[in-house]
Residue frames relative to the residue before (quaternion, step in Angstrom):
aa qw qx qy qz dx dy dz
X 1.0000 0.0000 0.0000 0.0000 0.00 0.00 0.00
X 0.7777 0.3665 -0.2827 0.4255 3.54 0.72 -0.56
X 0.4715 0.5339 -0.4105 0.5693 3.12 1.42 0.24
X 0.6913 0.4328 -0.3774 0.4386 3.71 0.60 -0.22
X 0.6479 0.5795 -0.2613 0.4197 3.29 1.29 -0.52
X 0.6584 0.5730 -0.2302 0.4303 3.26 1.41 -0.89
X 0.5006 0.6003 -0.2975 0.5482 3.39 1.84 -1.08
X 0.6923 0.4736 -0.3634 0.4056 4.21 0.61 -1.20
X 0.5206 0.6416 -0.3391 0.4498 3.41 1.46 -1.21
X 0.6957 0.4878 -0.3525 0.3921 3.63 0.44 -1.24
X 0.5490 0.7550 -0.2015 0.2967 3.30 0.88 -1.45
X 0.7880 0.2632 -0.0080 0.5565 3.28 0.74 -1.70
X 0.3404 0.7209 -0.2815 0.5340 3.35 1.23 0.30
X 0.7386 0.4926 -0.0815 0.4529 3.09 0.51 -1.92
X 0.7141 0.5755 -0.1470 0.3704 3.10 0.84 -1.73
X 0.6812 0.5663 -0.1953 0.4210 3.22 1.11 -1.23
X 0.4718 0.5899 -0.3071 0.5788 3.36 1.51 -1.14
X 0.8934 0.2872 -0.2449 0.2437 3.34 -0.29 -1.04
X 0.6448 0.2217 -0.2704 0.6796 3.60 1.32 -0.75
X 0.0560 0.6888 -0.7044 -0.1618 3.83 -0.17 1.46
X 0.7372 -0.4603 0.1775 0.4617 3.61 -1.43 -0.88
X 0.3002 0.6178 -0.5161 0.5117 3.49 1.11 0.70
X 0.7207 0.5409 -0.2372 0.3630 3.74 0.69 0.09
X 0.7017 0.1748 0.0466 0.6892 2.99 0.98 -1.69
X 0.0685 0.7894 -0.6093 0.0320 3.95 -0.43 1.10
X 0.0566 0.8050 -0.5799 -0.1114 3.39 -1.15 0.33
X 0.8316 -0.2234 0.1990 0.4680 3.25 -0.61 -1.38
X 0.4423 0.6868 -0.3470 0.4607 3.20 1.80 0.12
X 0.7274 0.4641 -0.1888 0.4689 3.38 0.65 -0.86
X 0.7552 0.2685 -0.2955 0.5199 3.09 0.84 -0.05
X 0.1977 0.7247 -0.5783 0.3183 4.05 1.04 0.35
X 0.7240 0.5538 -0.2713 0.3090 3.34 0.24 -0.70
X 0.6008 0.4634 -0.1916 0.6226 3.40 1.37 -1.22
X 0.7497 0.4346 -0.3860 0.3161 3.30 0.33 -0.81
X 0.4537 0.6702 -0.3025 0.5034 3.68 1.75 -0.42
X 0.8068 0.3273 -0.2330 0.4332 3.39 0.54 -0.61
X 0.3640 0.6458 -0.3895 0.5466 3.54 1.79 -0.23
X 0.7455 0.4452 -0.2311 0.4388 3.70 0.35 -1.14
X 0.8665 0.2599 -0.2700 0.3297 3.47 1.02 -0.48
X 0.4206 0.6883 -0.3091 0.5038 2.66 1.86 0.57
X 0.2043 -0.7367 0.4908 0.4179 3.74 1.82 -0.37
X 0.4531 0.6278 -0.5848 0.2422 3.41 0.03 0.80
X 0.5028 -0.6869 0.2931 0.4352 3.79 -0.74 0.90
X 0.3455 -0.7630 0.4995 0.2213 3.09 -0.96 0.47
X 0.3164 0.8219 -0.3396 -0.3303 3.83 -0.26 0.11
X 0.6743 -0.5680 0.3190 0.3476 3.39 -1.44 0.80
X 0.2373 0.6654 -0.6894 0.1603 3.75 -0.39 1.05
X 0.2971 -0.6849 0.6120 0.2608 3.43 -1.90 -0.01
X 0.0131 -0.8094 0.5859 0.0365 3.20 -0.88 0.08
X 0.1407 -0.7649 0.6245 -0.0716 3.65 -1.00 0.60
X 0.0541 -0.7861 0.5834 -0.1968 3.33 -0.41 1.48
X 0.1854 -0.7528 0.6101 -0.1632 3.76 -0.82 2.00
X 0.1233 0.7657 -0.6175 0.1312 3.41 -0.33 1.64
X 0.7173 -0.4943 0.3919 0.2958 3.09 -1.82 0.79
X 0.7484 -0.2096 0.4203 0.4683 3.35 -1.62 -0.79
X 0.6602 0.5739 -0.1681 0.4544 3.23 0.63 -1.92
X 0.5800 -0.5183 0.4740 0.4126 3.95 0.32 -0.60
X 0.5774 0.6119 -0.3804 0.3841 3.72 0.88 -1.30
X 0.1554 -0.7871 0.5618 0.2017 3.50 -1.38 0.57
X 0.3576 -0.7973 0.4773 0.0926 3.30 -0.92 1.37
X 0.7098 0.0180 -0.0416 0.7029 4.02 0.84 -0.19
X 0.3795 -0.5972 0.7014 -0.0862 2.73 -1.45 2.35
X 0.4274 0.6411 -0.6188 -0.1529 3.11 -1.28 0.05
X 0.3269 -0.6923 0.6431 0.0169 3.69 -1.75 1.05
X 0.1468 0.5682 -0.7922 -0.1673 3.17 -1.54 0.34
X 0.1173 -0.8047 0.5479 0.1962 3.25 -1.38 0.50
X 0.7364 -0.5153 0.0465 0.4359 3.37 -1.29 0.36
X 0.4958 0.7313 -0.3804 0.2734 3.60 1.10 -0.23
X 0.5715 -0.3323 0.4399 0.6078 3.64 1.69 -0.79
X 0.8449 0.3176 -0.3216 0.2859 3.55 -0.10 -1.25
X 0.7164 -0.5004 0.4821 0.0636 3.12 -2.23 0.98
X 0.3058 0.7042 -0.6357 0.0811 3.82 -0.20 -0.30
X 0.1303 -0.6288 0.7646 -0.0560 2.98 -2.14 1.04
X 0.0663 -0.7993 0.5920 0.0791 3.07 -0.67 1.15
X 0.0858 -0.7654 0.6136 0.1739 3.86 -1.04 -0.17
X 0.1806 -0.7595 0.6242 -0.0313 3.82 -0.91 0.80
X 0.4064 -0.5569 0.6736 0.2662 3.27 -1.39 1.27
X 0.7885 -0.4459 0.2840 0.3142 2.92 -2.15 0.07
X 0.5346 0.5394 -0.3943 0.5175 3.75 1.38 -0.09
X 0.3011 -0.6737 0.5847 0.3372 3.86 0.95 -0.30
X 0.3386 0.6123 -0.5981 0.3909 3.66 0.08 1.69
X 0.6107 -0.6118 0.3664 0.3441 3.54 -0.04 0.78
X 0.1591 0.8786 -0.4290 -0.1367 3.52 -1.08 0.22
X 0.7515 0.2111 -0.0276 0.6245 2.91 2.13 -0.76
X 0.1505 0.8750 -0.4601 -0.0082 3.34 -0.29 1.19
X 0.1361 -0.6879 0.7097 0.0682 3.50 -0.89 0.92
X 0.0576 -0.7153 0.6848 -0.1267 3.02 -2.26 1.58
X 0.2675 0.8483 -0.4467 0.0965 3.08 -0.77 0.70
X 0.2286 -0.9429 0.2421 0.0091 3.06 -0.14 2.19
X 0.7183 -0.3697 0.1946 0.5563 3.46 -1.05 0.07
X 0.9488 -0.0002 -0.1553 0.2750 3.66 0.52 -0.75
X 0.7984 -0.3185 0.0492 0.5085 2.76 -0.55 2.44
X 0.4764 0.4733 -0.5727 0.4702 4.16 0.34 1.34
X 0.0889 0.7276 -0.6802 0.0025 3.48 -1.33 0.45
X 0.2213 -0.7185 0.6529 0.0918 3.46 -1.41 0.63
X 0.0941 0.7740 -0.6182 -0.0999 3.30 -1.45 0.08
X 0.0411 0.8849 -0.4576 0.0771 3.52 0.00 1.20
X 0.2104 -0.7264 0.6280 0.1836 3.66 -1.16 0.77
X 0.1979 0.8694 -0.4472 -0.0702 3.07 -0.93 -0.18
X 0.0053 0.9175 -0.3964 0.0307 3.84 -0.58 0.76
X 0.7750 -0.1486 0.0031 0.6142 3.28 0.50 1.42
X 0.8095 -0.2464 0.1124 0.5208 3.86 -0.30 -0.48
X 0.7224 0.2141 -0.4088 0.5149 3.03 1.16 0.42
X 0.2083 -0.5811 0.7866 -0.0161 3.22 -2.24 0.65
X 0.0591 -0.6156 0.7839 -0.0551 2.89 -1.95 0.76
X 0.0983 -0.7583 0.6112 -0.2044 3.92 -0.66 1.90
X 0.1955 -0.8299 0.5216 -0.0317 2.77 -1.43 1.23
X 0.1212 -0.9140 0.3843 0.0473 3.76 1.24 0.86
X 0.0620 -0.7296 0.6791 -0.0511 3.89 -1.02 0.75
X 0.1408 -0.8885 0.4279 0.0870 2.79 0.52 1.21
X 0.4257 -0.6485 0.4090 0.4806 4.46 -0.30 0.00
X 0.5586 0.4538 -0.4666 0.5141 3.56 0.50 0.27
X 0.4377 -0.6691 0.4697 0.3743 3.94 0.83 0.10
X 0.1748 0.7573 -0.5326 0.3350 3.88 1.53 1.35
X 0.0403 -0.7470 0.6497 0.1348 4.12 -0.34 0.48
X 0.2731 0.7364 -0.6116 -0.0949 3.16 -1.63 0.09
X 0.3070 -0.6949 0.6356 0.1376 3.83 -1.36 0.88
X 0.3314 -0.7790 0.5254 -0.0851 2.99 -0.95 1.80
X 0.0173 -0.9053 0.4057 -0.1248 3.80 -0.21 0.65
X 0.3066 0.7992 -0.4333 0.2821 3.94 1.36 1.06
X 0.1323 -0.7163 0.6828 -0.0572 2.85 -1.34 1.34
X 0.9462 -0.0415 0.0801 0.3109 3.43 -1.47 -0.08
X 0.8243 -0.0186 0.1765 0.5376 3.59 -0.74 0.21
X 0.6603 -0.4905 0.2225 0.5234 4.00 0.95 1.41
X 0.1624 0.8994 -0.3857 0.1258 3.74 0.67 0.36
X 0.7643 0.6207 -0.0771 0.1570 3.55 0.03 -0.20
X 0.4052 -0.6878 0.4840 0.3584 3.92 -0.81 0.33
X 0.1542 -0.7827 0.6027 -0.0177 3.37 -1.67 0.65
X 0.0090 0.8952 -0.4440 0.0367 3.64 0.16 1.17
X 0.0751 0.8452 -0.5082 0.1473 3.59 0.00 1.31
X 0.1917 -0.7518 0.6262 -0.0776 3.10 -1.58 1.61
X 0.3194 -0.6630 0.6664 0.1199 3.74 -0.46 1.27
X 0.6220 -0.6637 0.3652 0.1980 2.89 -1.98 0.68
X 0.5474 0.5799 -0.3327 0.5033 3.07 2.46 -0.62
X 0.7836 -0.2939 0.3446 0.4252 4.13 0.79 0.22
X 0.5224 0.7505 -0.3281 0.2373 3.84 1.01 -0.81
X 0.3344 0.7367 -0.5870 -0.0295 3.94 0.10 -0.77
X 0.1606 -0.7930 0.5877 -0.0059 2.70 -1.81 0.66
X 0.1960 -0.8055 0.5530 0.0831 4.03 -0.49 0.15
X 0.1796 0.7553 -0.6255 0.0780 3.41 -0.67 1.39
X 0.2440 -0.7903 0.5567 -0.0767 2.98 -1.51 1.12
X 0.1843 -0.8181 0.5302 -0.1252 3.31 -0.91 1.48
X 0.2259 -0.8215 0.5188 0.0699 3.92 -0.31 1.32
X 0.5611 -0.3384 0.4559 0.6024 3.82 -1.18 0.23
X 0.9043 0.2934 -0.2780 0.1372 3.10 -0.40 -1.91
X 0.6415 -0.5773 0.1747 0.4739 3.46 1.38 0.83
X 0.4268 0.7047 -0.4435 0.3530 4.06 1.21 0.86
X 0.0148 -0.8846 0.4657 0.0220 2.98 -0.98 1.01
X 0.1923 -0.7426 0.6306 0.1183 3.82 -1.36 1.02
X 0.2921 0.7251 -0.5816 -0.2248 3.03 -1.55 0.35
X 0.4590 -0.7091 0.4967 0.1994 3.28 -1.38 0.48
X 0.0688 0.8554 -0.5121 0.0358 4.00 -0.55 1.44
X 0.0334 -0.8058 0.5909 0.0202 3.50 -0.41 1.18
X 0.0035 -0.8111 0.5636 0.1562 4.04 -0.81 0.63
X 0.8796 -0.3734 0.1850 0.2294 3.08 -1.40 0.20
X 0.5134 0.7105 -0.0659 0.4767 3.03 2.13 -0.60
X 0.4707 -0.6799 0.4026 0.3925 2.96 0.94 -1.45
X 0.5556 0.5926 -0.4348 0.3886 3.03 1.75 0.19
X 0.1687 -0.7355 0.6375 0.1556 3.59 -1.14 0.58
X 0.2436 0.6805 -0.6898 0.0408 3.77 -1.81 -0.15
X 0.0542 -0.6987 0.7117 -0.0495 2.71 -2.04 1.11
X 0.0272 -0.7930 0.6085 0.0065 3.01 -0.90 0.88
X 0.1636 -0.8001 0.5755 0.0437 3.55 -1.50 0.90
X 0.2264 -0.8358 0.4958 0.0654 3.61 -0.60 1.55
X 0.2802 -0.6646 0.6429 0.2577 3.72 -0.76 0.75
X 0.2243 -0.7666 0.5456 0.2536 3.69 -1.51 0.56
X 0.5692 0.5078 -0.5328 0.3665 3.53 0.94 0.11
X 0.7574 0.3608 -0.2581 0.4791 4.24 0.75 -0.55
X 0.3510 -0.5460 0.6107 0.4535 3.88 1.37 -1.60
X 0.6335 0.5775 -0.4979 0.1314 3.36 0.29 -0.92
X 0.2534 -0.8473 0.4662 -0.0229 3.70 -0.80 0.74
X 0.2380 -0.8470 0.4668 0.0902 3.47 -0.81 1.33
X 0.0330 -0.7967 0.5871 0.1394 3.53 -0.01 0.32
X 0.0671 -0.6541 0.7443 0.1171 3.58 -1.82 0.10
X 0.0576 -0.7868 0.6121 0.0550 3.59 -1.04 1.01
X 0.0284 0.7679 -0.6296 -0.1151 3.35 -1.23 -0.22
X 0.0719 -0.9205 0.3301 0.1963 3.57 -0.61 0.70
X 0.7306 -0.3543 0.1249 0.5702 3.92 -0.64 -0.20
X 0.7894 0.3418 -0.3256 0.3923 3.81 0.95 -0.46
X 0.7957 -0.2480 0.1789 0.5228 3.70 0.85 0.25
X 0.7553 0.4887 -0.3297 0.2862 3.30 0.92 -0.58
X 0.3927 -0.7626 0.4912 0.1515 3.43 -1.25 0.88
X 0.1943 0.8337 -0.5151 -0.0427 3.96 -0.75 -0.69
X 0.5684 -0.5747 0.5745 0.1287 3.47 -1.21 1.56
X 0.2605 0.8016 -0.5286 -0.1009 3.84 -1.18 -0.15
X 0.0884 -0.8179 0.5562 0.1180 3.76 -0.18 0.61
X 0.2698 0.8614 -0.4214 0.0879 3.97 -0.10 0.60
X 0.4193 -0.6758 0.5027 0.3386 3.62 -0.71 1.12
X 0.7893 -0.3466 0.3068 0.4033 3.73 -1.61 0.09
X 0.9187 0.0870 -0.2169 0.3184 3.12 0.34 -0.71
X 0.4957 -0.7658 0.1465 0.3826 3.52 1.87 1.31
X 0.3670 0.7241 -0.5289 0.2474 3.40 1.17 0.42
X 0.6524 0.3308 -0.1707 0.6601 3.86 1.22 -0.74
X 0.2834 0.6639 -0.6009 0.3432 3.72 -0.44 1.58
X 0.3233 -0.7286 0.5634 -0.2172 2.77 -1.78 1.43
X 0.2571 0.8693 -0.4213 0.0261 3.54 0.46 0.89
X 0.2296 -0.6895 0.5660 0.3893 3.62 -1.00 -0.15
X 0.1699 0.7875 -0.5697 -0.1625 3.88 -0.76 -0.44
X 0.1548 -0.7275 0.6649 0.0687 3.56 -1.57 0.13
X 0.2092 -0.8236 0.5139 0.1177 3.07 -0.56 1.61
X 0.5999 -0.5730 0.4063 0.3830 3.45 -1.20 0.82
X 0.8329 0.3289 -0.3254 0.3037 3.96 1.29 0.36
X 0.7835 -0.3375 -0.0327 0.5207 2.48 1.44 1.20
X 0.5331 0.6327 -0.2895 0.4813 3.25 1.39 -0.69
X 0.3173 -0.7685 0.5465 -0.1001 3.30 -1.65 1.47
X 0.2912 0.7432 -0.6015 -0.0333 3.75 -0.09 0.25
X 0.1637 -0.6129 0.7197 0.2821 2.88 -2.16 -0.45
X 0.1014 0.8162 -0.5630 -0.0810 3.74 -0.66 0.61
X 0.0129 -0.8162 0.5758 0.0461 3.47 -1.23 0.51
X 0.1590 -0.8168 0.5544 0.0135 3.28 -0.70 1.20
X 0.5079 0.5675 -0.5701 0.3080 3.59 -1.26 0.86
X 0.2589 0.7210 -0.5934 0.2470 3.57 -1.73 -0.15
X 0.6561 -0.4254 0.4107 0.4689 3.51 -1.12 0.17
X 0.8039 0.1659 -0.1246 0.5573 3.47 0.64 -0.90
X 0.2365 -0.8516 0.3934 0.2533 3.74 0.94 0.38
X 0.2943 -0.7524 0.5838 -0.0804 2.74 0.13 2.15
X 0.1102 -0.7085 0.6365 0.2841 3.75 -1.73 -0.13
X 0.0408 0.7965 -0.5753 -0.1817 2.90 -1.04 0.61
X 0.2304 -0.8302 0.5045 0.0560 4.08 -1.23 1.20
X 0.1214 -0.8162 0.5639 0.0331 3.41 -1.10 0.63
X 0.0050 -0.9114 0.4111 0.0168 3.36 -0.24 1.34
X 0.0927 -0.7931 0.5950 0.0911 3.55 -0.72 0.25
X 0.2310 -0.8244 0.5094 0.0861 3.43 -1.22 1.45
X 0.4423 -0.6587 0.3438 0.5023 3.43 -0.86 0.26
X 0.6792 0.5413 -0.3760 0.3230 3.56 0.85 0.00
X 0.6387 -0.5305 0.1686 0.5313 3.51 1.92 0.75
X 0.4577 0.6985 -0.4984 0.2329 3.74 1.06 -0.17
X 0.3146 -0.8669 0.3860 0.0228 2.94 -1.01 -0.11
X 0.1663 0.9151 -0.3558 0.0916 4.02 0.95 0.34
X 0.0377 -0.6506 0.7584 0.0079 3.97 -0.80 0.69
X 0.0721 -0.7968 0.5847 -0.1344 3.14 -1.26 0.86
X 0.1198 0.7596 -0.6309 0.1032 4.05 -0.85 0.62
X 0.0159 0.8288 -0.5400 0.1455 2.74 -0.85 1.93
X 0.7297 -0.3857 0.3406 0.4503 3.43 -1.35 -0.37
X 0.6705 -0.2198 0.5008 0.5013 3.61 -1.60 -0.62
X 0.8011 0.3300 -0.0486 0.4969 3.81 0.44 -1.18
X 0.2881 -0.8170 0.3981 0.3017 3.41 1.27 0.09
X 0.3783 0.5469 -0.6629 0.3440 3.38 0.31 1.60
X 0.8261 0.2817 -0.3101 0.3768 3.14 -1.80 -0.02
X 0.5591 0.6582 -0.4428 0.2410 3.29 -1.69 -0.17
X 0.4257 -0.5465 0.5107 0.5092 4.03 -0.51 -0.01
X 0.0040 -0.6357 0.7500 0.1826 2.75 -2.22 -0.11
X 0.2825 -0.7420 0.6069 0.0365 3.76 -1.30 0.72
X 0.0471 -0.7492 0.6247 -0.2152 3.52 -0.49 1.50
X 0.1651 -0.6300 0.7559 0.0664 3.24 -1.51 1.43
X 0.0839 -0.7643 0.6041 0.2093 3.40 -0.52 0.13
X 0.7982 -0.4632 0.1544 0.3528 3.95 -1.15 0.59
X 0.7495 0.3634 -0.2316 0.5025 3.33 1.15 -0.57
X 0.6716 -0.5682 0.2410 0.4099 3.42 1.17 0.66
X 0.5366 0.6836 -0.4144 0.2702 3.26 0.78 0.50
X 0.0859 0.7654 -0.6148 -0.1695 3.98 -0.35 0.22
X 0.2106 -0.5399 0.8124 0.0642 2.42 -2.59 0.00
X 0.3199 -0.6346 0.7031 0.0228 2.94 -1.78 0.74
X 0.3513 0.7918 -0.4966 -0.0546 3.66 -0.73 0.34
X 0.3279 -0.7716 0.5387 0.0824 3.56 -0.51 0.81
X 0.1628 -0.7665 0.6197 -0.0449 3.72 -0.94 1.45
X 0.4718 -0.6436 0.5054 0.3282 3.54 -0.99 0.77
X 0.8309 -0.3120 0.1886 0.4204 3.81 -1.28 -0.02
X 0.6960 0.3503 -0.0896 0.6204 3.46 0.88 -1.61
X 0.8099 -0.5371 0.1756 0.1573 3.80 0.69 0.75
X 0.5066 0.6570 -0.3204 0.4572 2.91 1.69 -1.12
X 0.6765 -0.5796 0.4220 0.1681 3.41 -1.53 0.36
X 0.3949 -0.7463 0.4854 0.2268 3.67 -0.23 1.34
X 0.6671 -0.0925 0.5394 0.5055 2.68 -0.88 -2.50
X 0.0485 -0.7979 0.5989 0.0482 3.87 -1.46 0.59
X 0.0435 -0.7299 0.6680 0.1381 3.35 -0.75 0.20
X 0.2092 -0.7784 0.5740 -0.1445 3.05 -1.80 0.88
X 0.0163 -0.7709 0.6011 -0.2099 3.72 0.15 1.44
X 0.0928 -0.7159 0.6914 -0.0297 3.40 -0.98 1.64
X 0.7226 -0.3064 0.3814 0.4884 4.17 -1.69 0.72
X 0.7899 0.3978 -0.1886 0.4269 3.22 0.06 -1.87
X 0.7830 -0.4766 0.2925 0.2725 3.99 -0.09 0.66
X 0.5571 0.6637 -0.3708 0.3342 3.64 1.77 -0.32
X 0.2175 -0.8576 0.4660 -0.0072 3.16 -0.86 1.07
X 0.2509 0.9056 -0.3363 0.0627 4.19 0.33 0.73
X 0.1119 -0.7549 0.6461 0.0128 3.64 -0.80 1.13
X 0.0557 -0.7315 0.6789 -0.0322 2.82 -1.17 1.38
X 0.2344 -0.7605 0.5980 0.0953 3.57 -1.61 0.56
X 0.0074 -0.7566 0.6447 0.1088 3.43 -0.81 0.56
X 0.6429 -0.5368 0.5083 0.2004 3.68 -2.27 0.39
X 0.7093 -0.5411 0.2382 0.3840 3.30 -0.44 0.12
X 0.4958 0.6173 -0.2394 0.5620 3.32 1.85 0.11
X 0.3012 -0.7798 0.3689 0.4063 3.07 1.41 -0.83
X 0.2269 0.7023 -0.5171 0.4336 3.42 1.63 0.32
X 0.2978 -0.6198 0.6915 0.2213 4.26 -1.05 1.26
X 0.0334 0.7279 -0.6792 -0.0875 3.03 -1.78 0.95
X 0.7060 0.2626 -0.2233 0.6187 3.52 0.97 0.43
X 0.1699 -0.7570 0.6190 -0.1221 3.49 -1.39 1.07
X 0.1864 0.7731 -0.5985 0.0969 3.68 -0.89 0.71
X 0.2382 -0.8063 0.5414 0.0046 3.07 -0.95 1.85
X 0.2190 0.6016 -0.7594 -0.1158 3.60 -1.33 -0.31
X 0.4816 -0.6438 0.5945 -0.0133 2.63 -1.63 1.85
X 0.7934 -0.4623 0.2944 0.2647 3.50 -1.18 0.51
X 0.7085 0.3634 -0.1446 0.5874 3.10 1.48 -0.76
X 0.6218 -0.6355 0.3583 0.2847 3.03 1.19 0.44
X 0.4131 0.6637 -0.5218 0.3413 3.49 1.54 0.83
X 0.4227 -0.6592 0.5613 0.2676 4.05 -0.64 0.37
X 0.2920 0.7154 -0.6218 0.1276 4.15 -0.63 0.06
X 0.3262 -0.6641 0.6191 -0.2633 3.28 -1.11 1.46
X 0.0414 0.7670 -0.6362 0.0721 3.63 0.06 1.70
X 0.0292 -0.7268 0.6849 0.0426 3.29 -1.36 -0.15
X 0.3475 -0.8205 0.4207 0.1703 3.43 -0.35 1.66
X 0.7729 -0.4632 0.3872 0.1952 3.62 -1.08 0.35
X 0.0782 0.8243 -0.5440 -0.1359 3.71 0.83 0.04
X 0.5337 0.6129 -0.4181 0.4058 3.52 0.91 0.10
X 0.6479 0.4186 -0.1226 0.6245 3.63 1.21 -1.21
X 0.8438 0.3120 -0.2742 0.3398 3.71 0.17 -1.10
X 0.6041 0.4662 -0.3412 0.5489 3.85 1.64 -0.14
X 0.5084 0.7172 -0.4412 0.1801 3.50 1.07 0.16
X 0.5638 -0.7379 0.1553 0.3368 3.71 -0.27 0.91
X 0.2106 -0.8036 0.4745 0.2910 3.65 -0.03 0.62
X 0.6366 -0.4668 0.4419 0.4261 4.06 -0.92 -0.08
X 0.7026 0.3019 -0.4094 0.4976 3.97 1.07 0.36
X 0.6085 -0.6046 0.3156 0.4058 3.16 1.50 0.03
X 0.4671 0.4876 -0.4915 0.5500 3.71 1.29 0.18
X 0.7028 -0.3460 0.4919 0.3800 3.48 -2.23 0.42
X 0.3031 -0.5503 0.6980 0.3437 3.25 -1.44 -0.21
X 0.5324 -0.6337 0.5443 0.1368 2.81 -1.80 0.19
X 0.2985 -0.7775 0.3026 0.4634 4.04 0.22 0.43
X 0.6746 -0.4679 0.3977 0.4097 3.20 -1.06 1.05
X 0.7377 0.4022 -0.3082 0.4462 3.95 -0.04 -0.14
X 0.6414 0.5002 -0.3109 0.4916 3.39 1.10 -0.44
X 0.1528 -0.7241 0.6434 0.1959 4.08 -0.12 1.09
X 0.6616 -0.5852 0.4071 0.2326 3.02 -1.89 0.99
X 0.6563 -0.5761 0.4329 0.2235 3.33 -1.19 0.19
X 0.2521 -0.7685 0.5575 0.1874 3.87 -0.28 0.54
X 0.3599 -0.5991 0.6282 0.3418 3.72 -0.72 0.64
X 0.4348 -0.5544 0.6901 0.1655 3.55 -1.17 1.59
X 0.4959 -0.5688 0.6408 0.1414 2.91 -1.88 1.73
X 0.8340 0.0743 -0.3300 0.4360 3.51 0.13 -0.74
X 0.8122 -0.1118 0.0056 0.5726 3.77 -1.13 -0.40
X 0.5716 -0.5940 0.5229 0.2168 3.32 -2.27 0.19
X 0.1056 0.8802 -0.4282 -0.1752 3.26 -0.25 0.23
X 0.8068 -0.4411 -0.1338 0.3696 2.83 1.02 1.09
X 0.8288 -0.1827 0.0519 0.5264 3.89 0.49 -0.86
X 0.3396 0.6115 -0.4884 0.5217 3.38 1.91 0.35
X 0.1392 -0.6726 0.6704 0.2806 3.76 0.97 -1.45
X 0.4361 0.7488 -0.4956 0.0586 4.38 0.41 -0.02
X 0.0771 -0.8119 0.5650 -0.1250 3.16 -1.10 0.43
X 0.6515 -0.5841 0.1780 0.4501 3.80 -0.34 0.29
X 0.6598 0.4365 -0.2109 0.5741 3.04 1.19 -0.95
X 0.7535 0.4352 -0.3287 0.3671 4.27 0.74 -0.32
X 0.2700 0.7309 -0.5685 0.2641 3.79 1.05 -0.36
X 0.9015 0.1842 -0.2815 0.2723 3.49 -0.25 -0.47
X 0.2941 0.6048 -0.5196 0.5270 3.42 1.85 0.71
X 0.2885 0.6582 -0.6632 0.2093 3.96 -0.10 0.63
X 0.1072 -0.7610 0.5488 0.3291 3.83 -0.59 0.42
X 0.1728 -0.8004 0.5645 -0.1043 3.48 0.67 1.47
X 0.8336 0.2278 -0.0179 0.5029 4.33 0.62 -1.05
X 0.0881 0.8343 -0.4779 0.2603 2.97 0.73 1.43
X 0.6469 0.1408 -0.1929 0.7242 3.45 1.34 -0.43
X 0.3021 0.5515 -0.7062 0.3254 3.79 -0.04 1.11
């Protein structure tokens, strides 16, 4: 027995030798300073801290609480460069990070109960996967050669991703939203040259693409009730033709000057009707050419005497035989105004 006792004796001995108090430091070692802080009326503040070096001097496990609440653990390789830190603050946040040279890997609790998983490597490198507290998550990604994806889904049902090239910017996106709808997108940095697809959740189809020297648009729609529309506009989407089939097989062509106003239209019905209409720079039609089903020709030409006559708001009248135009439910196509329900509102018999 006293040989075992002498062996523990050695032990602690040893130990003491090796971790003297140049080793193991806390709050003892610094009592002193903090004494003179106080009579100096400087502030003092009250943290602990506890500090676990090697043989060598270097310290390999930090640990702090400071006065705010928060925890920290540190760990140090054998050079005493950080590698492992755990945190964990007064309100309900915690971290846990590794990290070695340019790269790192972080774990974030955020106090709103926000998570994310951090992943950086080399030259800004890296994935990021974040979850809010309201259901959101998201995924962002980051290449050497400086591309980027990310992926956002929320709680709703909306989703998107989008993927950046780094040698042009140019950027693809894909959306979808909470009621059905979906949409394609191809767009340079600064979105003046864009390309989308979409599908509305009522049925409706487009394609639009925007650019050109003068970054014209041009659209292509498709309803669910068979319509049909192609379109080329301005920057501001005025002017430009537009081409409409409408469900029962009828097209039209109409063509609008810059600032919008109505050009010229044509008009082809199933049943063999054939109409060209012209308008003035007012868009007010002054010339008309039919061919009737049977293949009769007839050619109106409105009155400028009757149709520029002042009305009491100050607009032309219209001739008293000529019936007024409904505003077309679906698009305009210009000075015909047609639509399913107006085809036979041509003023085609103005001089009948």
């Amino acid at each position: 027995m006293e040989r075992v006792l002498l062996y523990a004796v050695a032990i602690v001995l040893g130990g003491l030798l090796v971790f003297d108090g140049d080793h193991l430091r806390g709050n003892a070692d610094t009592d002193a300073s903090r004494q003179q802080e106080r009579h100096s009326g400087r502030e003092v503040i009250e943290e602990s801290s506890a500090i676990l070096a090697d043989a060598s001097g270097l310290s390999r496990i930090e640990s702090r609480l400071t006065k705010d609440g928060t925890a920290e653990l540190v760990l140090n390789d054998r050079f005493g460069e950080p590698v492992i830190r755990l945190a964990a603050g007064a309100e309900d946040s915690g971290e846990i990070r590794i990290a070695r040279g340019s790269r790192s890997a972080s774990l974030l609790l955020q106090p709103d109960g926000g998570l994310s998983l951090s992943l950086n490597g080399p030259a800004e490198t890296g994935v990021v996967v974040a979850a809010t507290a309201r259901g959101d998550v998201s995924l962002h990604l980051k290449s050497i050669d400086g591309g980027k994806g990310q992926i956002f889904v929320s709680r709703n049902g909306e989703t998107e991703m989008s993927i950046t090239s780094r040698s042009n910017g140019m950027e693809a996106l894909m959306r979808t939203d909470a009621a059905g709808g979906a949409e394609l997108a191809i767009q340079d940095p600064t979105r003046k040259r864009r390309t989308s697809l979409a599908m509305l959740p009522e049925g409706e189809t487009g394609l639009s693409i925007r650019g050109g020297g003068r970054d014209s648009q041009l659209s292509l729609k498709l309803f669910e009730d068979g319509l049909g529309e192609i379109a080329i506009r301005g920057p501001e989407g005025e002017g430009g033709p537009h081409m409409l089939r409408l469900p029962d097989g009828t097209a039209a062509v109409s063509a609008r000057r810059s600032d919008g106003t109505p050009g010229a239209s044509l008009v082809c019905t199933p049943t063999g009707d054939s109409a060209l209409s012209m308008a003035d720079r007012e868009g007010v039609p002054r010339a008309m050419l039919r061919l009737t089903e049977d293949g009769r020709p007839e050619l109106a030409v409105p009155d400028p005497a009757v149709q520029d006559r002042p009305s009491p708001d100050g607009k032309p009248e219209r001739p008293k035989n000529s019936p007024k135009r409904r505003r077309p439910a679906k698009p305009d196509i210009g000075i015909l105004g047609i639509s399913e329900t107006d085809w036979y509102h041509l003023p085609i018999d103005w001089h009948r």
